[in-house]
C-alpha positions in Angstrom: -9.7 18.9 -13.4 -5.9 18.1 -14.1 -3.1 20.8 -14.1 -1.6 19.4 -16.4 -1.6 18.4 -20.2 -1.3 14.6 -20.5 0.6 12.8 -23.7 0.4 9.2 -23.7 2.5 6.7 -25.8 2.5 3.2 -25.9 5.7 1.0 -24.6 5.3 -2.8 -24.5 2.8 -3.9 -22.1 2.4 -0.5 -20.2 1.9 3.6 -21.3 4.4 6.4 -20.6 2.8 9.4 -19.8 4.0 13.0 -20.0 2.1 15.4 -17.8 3.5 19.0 -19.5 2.9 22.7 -18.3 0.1 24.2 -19.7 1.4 27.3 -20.3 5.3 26.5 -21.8 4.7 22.9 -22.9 8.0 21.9 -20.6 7.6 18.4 -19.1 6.5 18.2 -15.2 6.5 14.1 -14.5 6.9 11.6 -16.7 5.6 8.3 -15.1 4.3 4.6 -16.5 0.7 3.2 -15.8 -0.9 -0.1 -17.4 -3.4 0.3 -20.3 -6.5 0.9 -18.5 -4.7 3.4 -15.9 -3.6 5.7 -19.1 -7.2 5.4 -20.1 -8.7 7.1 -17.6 -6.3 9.6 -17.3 -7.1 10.5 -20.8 -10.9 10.6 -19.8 -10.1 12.9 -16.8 -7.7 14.9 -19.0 -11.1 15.6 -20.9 -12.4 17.1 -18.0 -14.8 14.2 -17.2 -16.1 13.5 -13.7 -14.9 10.6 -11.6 -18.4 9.2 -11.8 -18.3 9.7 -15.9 -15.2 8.0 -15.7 -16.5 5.0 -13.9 -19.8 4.8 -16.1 -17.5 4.6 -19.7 -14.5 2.2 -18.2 -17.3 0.0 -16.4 -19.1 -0.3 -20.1 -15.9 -0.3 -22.1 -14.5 -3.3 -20.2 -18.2 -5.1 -18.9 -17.2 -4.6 -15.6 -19.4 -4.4 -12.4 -19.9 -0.5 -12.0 -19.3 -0.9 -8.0 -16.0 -2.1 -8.6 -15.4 0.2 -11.4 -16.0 3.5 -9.1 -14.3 1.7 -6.2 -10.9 1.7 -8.6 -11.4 4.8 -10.6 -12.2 6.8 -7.4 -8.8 5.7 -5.7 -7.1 6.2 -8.8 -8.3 9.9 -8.9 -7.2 10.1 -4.9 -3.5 8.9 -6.1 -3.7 11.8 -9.2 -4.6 14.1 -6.2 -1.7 13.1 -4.1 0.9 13.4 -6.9 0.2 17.0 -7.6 -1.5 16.1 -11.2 -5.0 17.7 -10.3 
């Protein structure tokens, strides 16, 4: 589960993200990730699990579920590390 609220907008090739206190709205991090990063962020902002994650971006993009959960699972590690869950 993520601490944080996540707002995503598009800029050129890539996504800025806000991650924003639940509780007074103020901003916490502000960072950039590529379109499929942002994606699952917005997934586990749902409160998915990582393997629900990997299932929908595996189908989404026809991509070999192994790899999927090998990516998605290290991308969750790195949330973990910077304090967003």
């Amino acid at each position: 589960m993520l601490k944080y609220i996540i707002e995503t907008a598009p800029l050129g090739t890539r996504y800025v993200v806000a991650a924003k206190d639940p509780e007074n709205g103020s901003v916490v991090q502000v960072f950039t990730l590529n379109k499929t990063a942002a994606h699952m962020l917005e997934l586990f902002s749902q409160g998915l699990p990582t393997a629900e994650v990997a299932e929908r971006i595996a189908r989404e993009y026809k991509a070999p579920l192994d790899l999927v959960k090998r990516d998605v699972f290290a991308f969750w590690e790195d949330i973990v590390r910077k304090g967003l869950a």
